[in-house]
C-alpha positions in Angstrom: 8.2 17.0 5.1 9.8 18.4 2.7 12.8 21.4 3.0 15.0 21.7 0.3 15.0 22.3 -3.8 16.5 21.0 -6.9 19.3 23.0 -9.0 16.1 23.7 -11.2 14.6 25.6 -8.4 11.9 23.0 -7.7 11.2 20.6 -4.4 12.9 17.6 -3.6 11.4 15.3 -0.6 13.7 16.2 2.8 16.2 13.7 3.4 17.5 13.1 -0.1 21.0 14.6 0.1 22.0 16.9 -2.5 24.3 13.9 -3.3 21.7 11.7 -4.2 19.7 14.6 -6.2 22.6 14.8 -8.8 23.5 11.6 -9.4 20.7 10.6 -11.1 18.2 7.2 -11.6 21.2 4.8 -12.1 20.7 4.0 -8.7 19.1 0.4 -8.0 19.4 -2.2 -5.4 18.6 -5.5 -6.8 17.3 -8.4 -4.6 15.3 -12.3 -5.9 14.7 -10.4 -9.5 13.0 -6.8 -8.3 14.9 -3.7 -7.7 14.4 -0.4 -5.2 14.7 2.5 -7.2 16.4 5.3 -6.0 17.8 8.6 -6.8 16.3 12.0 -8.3 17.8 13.5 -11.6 17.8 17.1 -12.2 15.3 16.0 -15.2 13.0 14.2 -12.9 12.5 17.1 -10.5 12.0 20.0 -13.6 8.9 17.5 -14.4 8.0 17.7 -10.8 6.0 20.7 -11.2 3.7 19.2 -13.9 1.2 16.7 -14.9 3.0 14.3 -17.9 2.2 10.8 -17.6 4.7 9.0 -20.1 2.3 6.2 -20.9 3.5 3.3 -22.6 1.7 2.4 -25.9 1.7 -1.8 -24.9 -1.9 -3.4 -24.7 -1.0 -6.0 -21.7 -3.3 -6.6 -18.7 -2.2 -7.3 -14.9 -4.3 -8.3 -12.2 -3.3 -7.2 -9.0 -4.6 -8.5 -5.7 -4.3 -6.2 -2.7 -5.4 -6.4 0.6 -5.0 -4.0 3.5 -3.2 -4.7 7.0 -1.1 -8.6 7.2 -1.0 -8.5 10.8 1.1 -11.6 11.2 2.4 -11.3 15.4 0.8 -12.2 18.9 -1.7 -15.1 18.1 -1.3 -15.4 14.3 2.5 -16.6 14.5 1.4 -18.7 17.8 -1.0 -20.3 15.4 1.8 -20.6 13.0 4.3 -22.2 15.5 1.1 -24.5 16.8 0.8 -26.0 13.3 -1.0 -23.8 10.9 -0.4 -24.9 7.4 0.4 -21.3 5.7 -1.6 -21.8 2.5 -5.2 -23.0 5.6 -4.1 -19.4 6.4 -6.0 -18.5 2.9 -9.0 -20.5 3.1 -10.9 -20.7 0.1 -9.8 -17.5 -0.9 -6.4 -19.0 -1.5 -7.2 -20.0 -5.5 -8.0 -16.4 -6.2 -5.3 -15.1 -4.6 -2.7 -17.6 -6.6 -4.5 -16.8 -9.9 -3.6 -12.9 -9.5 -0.3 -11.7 -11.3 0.8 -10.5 -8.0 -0.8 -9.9 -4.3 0.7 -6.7 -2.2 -0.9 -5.8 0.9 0.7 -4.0 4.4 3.3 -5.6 6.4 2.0 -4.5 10.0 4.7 -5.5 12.3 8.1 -6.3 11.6 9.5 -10.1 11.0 12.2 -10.4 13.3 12.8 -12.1 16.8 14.2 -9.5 18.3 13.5 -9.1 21.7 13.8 -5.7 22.5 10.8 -3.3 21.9 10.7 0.3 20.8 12.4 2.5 23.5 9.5 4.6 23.7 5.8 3.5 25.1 3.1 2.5 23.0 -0.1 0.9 22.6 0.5 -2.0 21.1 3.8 -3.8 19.5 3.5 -6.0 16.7 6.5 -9.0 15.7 6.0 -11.6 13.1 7.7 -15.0 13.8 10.1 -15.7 10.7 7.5 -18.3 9.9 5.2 -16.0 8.3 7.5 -16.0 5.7 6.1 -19.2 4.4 2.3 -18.0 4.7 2.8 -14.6 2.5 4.5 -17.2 -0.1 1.9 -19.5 0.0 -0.6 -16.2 -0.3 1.7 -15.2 -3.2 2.7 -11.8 -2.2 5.1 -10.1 -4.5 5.1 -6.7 -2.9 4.3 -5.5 1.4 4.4 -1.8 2.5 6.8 -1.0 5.4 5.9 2.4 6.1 3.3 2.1 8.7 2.8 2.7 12.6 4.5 -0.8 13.7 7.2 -1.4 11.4 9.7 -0.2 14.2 8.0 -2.3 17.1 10.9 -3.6 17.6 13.4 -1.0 16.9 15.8 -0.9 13.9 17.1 -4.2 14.2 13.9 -5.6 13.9 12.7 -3.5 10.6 16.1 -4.9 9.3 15.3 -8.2 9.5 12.4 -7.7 8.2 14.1 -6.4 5.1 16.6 -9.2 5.1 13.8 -12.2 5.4 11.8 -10.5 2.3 14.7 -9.9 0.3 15.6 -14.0 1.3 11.6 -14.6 0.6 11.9 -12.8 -2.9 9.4 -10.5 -1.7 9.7 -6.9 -3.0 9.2 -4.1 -0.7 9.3 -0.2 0.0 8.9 2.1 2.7 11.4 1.5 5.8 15.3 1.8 5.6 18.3 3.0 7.2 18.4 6.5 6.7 15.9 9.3 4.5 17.2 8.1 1.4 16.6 3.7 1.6 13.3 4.6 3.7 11.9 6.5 0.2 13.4 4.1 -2.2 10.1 2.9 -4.4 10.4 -0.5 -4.8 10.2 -1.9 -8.4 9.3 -5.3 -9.6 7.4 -7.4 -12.5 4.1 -8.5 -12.3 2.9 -11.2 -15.3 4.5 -9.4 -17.7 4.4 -5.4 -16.4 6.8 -3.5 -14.7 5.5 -2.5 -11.3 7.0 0.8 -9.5 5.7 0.7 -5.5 6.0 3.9 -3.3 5.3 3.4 0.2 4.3 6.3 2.5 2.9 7.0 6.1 1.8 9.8 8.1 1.6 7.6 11.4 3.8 8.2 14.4 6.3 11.0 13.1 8.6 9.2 15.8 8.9 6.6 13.2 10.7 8.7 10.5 13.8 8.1 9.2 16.5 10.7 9.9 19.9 11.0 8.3 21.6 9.2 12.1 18.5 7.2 12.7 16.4 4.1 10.7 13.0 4.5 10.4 9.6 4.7 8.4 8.7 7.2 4.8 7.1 9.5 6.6 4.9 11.9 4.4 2.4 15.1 5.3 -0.8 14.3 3.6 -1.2 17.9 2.1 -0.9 18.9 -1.9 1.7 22.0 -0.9 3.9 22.5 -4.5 6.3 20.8 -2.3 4.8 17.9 -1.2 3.5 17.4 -4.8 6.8 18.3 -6.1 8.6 15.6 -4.2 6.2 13.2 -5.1 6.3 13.9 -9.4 10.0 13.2 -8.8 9.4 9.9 -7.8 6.8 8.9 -10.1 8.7 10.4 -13.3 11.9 8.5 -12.1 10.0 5.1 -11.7 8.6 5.9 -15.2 11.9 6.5 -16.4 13.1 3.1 -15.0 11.0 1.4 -16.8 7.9 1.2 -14.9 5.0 0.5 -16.6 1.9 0.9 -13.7 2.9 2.9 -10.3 1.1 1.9 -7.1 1.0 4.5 -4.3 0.7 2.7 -0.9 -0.6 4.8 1.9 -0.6 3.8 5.6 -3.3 7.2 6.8 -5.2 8.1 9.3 -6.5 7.1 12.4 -8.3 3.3 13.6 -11.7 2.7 12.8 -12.9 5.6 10.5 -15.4 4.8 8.2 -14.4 8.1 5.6 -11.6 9.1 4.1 -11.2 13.3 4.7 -11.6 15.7 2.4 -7.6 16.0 2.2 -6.7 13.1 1.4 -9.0 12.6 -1.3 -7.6 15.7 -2.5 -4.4 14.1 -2.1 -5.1 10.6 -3.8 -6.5 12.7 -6.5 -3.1 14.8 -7.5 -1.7 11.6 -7.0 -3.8 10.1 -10.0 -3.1 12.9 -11.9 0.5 12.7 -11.4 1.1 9.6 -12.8 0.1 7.0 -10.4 -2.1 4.4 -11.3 -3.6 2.7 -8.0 -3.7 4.3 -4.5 -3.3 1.5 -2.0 -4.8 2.8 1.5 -4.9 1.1 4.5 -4.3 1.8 8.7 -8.1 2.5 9.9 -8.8 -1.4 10.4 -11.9 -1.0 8.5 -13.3 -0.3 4.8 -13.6 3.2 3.1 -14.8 4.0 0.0 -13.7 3.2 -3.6 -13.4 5.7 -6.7 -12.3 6.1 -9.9 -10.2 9.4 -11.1 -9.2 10.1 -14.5 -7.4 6.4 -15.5 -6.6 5.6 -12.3 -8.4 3.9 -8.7 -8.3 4.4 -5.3 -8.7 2.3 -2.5 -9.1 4.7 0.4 -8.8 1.8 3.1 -8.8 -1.8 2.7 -9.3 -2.6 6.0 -7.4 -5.6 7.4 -6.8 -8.9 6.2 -5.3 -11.3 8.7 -5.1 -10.7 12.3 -6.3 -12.0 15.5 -8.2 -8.4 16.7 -11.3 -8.8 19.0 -14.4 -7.3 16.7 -15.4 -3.9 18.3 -18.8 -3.2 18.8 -20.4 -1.2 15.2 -16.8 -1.7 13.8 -16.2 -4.8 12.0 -12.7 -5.0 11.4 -13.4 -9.0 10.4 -15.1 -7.9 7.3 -13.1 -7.3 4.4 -12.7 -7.9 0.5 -9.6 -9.3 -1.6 -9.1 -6.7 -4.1 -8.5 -7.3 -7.6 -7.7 -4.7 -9.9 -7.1 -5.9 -13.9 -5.2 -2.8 -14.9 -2.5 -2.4 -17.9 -0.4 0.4 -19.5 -2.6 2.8 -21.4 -5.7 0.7 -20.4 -8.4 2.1 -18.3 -8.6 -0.2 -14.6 -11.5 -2.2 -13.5 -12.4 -3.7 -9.9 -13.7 -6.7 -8.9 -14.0 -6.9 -4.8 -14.8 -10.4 -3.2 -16.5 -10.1 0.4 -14.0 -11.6 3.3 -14.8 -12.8 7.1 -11.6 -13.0 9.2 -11.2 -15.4 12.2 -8.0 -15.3 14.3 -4.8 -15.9 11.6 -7.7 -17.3 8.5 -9.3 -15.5 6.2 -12.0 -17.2 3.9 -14.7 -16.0 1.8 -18.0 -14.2 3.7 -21.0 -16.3 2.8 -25.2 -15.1 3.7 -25.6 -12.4 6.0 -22.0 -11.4 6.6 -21.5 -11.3 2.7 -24.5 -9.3 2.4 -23.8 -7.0 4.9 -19.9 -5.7 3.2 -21.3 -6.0 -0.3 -24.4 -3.7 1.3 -21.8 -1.3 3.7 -19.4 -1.0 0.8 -22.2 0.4 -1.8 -23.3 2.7 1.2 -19.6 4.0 1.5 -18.9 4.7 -2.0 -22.1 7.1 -1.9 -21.2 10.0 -3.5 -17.7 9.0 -5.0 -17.2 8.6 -8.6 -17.4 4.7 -8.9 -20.5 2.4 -10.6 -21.0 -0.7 -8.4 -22.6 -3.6 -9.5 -23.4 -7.0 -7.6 -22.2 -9.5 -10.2 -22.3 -13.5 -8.3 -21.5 -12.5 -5.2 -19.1 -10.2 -5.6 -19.0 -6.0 -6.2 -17.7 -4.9 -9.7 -16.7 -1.7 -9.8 -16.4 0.7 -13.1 -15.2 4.2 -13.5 -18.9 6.3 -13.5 -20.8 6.9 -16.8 -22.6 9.6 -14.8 -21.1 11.9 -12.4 -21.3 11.1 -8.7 -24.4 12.6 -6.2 -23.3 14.2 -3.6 -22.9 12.2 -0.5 -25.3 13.0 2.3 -22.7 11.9 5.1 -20.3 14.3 6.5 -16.1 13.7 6.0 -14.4 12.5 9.4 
């Protein structure tokens, strides 16, 4: 994904015109209070080829709820239009959710009515009515991932309303623009009282991709080639240098309904951590992978889904699912809490007996050999970076 180099000699992501490269980080696009970062200096890449993480000194905590794919179309918005209160979308998870700093989860679909699908055939086309607008602000979402597999459902004109409703919503946002350049822009925006930088990436449907002629999605390899890394230090030192004080890495990967992330892109979140990010936001398999700790960072490998109106698949519960709270600050180490979650068509609500039993129970399996200590603490799973290192898991990767 990525083709050409900085005047330093290092990588730059493809689609960033050499124009953009030298102008700098001056570059924002403010909308309801956030900004999109954009922009690489020649300062920014020289870092990209090693490991600084400018940490501020500040003590301050954030917690941040996320949650994995907001699949708002097809019955969800018919619910909606029928009379669906957005906050009953919530349930009784609804309180927890409004006492997080900020909730950011996976925009599956485009908001938009748009008639006209995709010119090309797929599986399945997602579109949000514009009245999911109201349910994400009553779930308090502050930041959605666009780069994913259904963002362009509904072509470009679609994915741009989609951008103009959040923007209208004050709803942050990353991952899905005009050209190379808007698709990549992080997003950046404050959470109590931290500075947030959001990246948003995919490696779904390369169709998707924005070109320099065409809209699309931020289409990423998931590989750690120096360039691929390269492009990626440039847009976590830039974020840094605008001010942001914790950097989420949101990654739509991989295929439906696998139940472990691969050896690669654990690699990948990894060199991520150690680049600067802070969380690694995964979601796209419809169903939960494992959580770890590296160095002062998490990762979510896939939080599964969230709302949507899916028909359960035999051995693959897509309806079970946690809300994902992460208390993290600058220079503080992060900490986990992960409340079990039953989905119905367009509700969510809090898993109760068996079905709470059986995520807590499948979640403590998954993270089997993965540095994390999991605890049961009244109902829900705390999660701790290890005191011990991690046994070696006994199930193969996918």
């Amino acid at each position: 994904m990525l083709d050409l180099v900085t005047p330093t000699g290092e990588p730059k992501p493809a689609g960033l015109s050499r124009r953009t490269l030298l102008r700098g980080t001056a570059a924002f696009a403010d909308f309801g209070g956030m900004s999109a970062v954009g922009g690489l200096s020649a300062t920014s890449a020289a870092a990209a080829g090693g490991t600084a993480r400018p940490m501020p000194q500040k003590s301050r905590s954030v917690q941040l709820g996320f949650v994995g794919d907001l699949i708002l179309g097809r019955r969800v918005s018919e619910a909606l239009r029928g009379g669906l209160a957005p906050a009953e979308m919530w349930g009784d998870l609804r309180p927890r959710m409004l006492a997080a700093d900020a909730m950011i989860g996976n925009l599956e679909g485009p908001i938009t009515t748009h008639p006209v699908k995709w010119d090309r055939w797929k599986a399945f086309y997602f579109r949000a009515d514009p009245l999911a607008l109201d349910a994400l602000k009553a779930g308090n979402f502050k930041c959605l991932a666009l780069a994913n597999n259904h963002t362009i459902d509904y072509g470009a004109e679609g994915m741009f309303d989609t951008r103009k409703y959040l923007e209208s919503a004050g709803i942050a946002f990353a991952g899905a623009g005009a050209d190379p350049d808007q698709a990549m822009k992080p997003a950046l925006f404050t959470a109590g009282q931290v500075r947030i930088g959001f990246i948003s990436i995919t490696n779904n449907i390369p169709a998707f991709r924005a070109k320099p002629d065409r809209p699309g999605t931020n289409y990423w390899k998931i590989r750690t080639d120096p360039q691929t890394i390269g492009g990626l230090a440039s847009l976590i030192y830039d974020l840094r240098q605008a001010g942001a004080e914790l950097i989420i890495l949101s990654v739509h990967w991989g295929p439906n309904y696998r139940w472990w992330p691969p050896k690669r892109y654990q690699a990948f979140a990894r060199c991520a951590i150690d680049l600067g990010v802070d969380i690694v936001h995964g979601h796209s398999a419809h169903i939960l992978q494992a959580v770890e700790f590296h160095r002062r960072g998490v990762i979510l490998y896939d939080t599964g889904d969230y709302i949507d109106d899916f028909i359960v698949v035999r051995g693959f519960r897509s309806d079970y699912s946690f809300l994902f709270l992460v208390e993290a600050g600058p220079g503080l180490s992060p900490t986990l809490r992960m409340v079990p979650a039953k989905l119905s068509v367009a509700r969510v609500k809090r898993a109760a007996g068996d079905d709470a039993d059986t995520i807590r129970n499948d979640m403590i399996r998954r993270c089997l050999g993965y540095a994390v200590d999991i605890r049961e603490d009244d109902g829900e799973l705390v999660a701790t970076a290890p005191q011990q290192p991690a046994p070696e898991r006994s199930t193969a990767d996918a």
